[in-house]
N, C-alpha and C positions, 0 to 999 in steps of 0.2 A: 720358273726360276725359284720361286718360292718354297715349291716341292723339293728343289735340293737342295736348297738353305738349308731344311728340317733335317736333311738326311746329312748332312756334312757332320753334324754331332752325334747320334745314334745314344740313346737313350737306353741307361742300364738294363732294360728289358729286352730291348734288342739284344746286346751281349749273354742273354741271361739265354733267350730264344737260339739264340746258336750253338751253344755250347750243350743245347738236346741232340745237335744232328752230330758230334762228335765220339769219338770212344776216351774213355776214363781209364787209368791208371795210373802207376806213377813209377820214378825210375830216380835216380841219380844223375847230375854229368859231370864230366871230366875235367879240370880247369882247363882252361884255353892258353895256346901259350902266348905269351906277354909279347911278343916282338911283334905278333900281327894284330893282337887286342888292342895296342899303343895307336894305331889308324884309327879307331874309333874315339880310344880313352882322350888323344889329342885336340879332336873335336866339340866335347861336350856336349854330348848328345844326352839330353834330360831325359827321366824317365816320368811319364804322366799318366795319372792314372785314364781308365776309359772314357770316364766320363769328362774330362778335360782334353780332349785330342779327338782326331777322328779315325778312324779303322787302321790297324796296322798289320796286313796278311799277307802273305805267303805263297803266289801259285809253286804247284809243282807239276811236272810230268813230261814225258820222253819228245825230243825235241821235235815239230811239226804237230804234235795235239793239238796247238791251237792255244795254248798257255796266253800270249800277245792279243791276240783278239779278243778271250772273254775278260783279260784282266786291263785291257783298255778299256771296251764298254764300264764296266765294273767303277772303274775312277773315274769317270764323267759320271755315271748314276750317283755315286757316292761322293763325288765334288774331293778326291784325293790324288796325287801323284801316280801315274805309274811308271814304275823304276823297273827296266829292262837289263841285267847284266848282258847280257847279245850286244841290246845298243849301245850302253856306256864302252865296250870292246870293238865295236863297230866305229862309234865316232871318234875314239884313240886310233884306231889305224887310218881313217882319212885324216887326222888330223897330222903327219907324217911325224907327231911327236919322237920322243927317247923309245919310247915302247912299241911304235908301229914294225918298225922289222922284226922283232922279235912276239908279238903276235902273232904276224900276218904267219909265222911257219907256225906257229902252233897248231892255231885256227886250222888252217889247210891240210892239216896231217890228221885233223877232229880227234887234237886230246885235249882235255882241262887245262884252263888257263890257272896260273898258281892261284894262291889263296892271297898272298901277296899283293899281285898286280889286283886282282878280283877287288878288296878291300880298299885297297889305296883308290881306284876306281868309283867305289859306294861311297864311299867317306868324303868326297871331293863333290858327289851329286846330291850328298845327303844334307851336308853344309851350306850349299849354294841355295836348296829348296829351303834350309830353316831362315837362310841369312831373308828368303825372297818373302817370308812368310808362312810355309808352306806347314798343314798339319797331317798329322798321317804318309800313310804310302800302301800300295801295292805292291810288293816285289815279286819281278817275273822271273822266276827258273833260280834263283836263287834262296838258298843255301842248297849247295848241290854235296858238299860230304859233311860226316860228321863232326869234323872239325869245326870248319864253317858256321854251323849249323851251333855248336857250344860257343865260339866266341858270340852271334849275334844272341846269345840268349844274353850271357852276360854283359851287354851295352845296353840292350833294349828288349821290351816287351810282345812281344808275338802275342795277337791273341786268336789267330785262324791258320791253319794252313791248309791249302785245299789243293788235293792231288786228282789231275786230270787225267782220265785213263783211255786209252784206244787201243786194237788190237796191233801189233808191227807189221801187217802187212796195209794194214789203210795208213800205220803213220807214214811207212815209205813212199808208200805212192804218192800222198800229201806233199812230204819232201820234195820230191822230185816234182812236184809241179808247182812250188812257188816261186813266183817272177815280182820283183819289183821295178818300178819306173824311174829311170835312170837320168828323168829331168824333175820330178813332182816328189822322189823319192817314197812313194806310195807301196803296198804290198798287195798283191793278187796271189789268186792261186789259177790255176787251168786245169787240176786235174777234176776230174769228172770221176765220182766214185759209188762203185753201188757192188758192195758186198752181198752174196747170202748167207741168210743163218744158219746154223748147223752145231751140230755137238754141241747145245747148249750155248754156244755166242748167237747173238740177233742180229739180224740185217741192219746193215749200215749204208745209207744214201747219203754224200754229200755232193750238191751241184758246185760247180766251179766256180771260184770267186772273183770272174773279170774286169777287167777296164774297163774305165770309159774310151769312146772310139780315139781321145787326142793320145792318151799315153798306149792304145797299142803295139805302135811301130816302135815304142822305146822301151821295151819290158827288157829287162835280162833277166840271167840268175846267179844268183849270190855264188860266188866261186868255192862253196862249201856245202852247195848242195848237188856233189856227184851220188852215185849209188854206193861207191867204195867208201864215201867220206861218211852218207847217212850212216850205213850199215855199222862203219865203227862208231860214232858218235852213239848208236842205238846201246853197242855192246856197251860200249863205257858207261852209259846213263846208268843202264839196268845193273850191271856191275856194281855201282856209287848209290843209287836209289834206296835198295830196301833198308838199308842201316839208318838211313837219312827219315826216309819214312816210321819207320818203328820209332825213332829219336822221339821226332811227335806224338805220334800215335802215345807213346808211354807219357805220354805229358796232357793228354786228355785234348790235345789240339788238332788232331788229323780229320778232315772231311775228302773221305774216295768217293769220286765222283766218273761214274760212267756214259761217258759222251754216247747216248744215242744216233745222231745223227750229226748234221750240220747244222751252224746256229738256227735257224726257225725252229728246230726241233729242242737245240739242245739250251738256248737260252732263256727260256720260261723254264723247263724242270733245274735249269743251277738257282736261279733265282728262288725257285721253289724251296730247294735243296739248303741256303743260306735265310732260309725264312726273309726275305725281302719280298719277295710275289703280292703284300700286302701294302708298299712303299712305291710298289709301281704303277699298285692301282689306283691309289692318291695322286701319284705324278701324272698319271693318265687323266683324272678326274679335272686338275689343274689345268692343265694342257688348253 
């Protein structure tokens, strides 16, 4: 516990050590427009410097990489929030609130939730975590267009964004075999996956991420993970991504990062990769 104490504030050197594994440029942005800036502007969302707050980043990449898993791990190591736009749209449609029917088709047809609902959604999670104490955050899969991506610059400070990369046909497969548990609300995957390498891509092994024996009999799957549903979800991502990605990238914040494998493989080199490998091996020593 003490080891994440330390690590909950991260020390200007830390920030300083990160921003070597980033690309440098710079760009302009576009004002944001004021009708959906007004979600954030109405909450009072402070801005703080580094060293007064803890880590404020960014996953991104194409839906099933695994965005949820290393940016859960990640906020337990780091002692921060991780804010899921999935979940916060997921817990609006059980909640049978004004918004669930009009989700639930969005969702199901795998287009972009507006920017709109998206924001009103963050700003309502982001309020409740400051009201509960909370510093810092993770954000998973969001800001997913440029827009997006311009109004959060102008509330609040980004100092990472890290873009998780795999090939589309292991993210599909992935897809397709995640099941969660329909009493524990837990996530598993079943697919069993072992690519070879060729033309310059490298073999990719991930074993399946099952249950325990109580929740086998109750897995399902999420009513949005058909092949017709991924497949367009996949186009839309990549369609909406690269402009999103460059945004960063020109802002000196982008870290691409390429999933070698399955977490055993792939969670020491991201760690590597955000210079913490060295914060792990204090919490290890701790331990």
């Amino acid at each position: 516990m003490a080891a994440l104490s330390r690590l909950s504030k991260p020390s200007s050197k830390f920030f300083a050590n990160i921003t070597r594994s980033v690309y440098f440029y710079s760009s302009a942005s576009a004002a944001p427009e004021p009708e959906i800036k007004s979600y954030f502007q109405n909450h009072n969302f402070a801005r703080k410097a580094p060293k007064d707050r803890n880590v404020q980043w960014v996953f991104l990449g194409c839906p099933g990489v695994g965005k949820g898993t290393y940016a859960s791990r990640l906020s337990k190591f780091l002692g921060v929030p991780h804010i899921a736009t999935g979940d916060l749209v997921r817990e609006e449609l059980a909640s049978s609130g004004s918004l669930s029917q009009q989700l639930s088709e969005i969702v199901n047809q795998g287009k972009l939730v507006s920017d709109e609902i998206i924001f009103n959604l963050l700003s309502k999670r982001l309020e409740a975590g400051q009201a509960g104490g909370e510093s810092g955050f993770i954000l998973d899969g969001f800001p997913r267009t440029v827009k997006q991506a311009e109004i959060l610059e102008e509330v609040m400070d980004i100092d990472l964004v890290v873009n998780l990369k795999l090939c589309e046909d292991v993210l599909l497969e992935k897809c397709l075999g995640r099941r969660m548990c329909s009493q524990c609300g837990g996530n598993f995957n079943v697919a069993n996956i072992n690519v070879k390498g060729g033309n310059g891509n490298p073999s990719i092994s991930m074993a399946p991420l099952l249950p325990p024996a109580h929740c086998m009999s109750k897995l399902i799957t999420r009513a949005d993970d058909t092949e017709e549903v991924v497949k367009e979800r996949l186009r839309v991502y990549n369609e909406k991504s690269q402009p999103v990605e460059e945004f960063y990238r020109n802002r000196g914040k982008l870290l691409e990062f390429d999933l070698p494998g399955g977490i055993p493989e792939s969670w020491p080199k991201l760690l590597e990769a955000l210079n913490l490998d060295e914060y792990e091996e204090k919490q290890s020593a701790a331990a």
